[in-house]
Each structure stands twice: as structure tokens, then as C-alpha cells.
C-alpha positions in Angstrom: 12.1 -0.8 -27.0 11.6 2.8 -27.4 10.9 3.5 -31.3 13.0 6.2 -33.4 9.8 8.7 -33.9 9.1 8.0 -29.6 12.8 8.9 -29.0 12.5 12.1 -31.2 9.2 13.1 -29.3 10.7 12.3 -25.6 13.7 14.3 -26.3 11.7 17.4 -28.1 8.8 17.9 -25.4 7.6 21.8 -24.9 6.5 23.7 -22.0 3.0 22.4 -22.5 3.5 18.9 -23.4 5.3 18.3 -20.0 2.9 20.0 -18.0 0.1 17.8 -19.6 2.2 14.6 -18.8 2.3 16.1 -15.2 -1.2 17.0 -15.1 -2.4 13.0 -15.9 0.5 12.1 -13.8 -1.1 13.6 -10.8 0.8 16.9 -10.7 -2.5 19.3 -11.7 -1.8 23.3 -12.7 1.7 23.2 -13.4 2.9 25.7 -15.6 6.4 26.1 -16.6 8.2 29.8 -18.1 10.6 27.3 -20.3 11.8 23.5 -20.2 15.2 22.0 -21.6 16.0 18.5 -21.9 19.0 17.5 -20.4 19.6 13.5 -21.2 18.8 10.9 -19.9 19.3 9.0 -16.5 21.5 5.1 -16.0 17.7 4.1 -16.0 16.8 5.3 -19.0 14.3 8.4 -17.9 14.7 11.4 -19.6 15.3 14.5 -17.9 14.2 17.6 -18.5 15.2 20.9 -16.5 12.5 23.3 -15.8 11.6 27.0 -14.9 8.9 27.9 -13.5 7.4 31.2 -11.0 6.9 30.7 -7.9 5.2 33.3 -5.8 6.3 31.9 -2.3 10.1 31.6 -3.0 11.2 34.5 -4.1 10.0 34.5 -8.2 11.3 31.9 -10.9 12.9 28.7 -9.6 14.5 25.6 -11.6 13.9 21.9 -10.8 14.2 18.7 -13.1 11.4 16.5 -14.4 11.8 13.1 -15.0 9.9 11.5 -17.7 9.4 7.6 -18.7 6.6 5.2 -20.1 4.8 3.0 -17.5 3.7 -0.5 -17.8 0.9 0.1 -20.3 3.0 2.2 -22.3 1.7 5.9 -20.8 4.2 8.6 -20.3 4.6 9.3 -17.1 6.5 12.4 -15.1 7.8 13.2 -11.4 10.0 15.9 -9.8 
């Protein structure tokens, strides 16, 4: 079960809070110019929709980021 104050924090994560969660989930150095949470997926992840520069593709691109708790209770993020 996912608590009131953990649903509050999932759905409110900044720029830096999801790069962190990237960062421990392997994804090292990623810095984003904004991140906006857009709901959450049939399996319960929640989705956040970032910007971020990129140098080789032409300047600032958008992706999602999908964010969920693992098995020991970590938050954990992928592209």
C-alpha cells in the first residue's frame, strides 16, 4: 500500500529529486530544465514528463520517466 504522505511526495517530485532517483537507479548525470507529472500508468508507476538539453539532438528534448518502489521499498526510475 502506498501511504497518503508517499502518494503526496511521488506525485510532487522536482527536477532534482528525480534526477537523484535516476542517479541511484543507475542513470548517473542527468539533469533535467523542468519535470511534470503526468499520472500514473494500469501498473501503478507514476509518470513524469521531462525536459531536458541535449547537445547532440538539436537542443532541449522531452521524454517520460517512470517512477515506482522496488521490492525493498526504494524508489526506483527508468526511461
Amino acid at each position: 500500500m502506498i501511504l497518503a504522505e508517499e502518494l503526496t511526495k511521488l506525485v510532487t517530485l522536482d527536477r532534482y529529486e528525480l534526477s537523484n532517483i535516476l542517479d541511484l537507479s543507475g542513470y548517473k548525470n542527468m539533469s533535467f530544465n523542468s519535470v511534470k507529472f503526468l499520472g500514473l500508468t494500469n501498473s501503478g508507476t507514476f509518470c513524469y514528463s521531462v525536459k531536458y538539453f541535449d547537445d547532440h539532438r538539436d537542443g532541449e528534448q522531452t521524454s517520460k520517466v517512470y517512477v515506482n518502489k522496488n521490492t525493498t521499498g526504494n524508489l526506483v526510475a527508468d526511461f
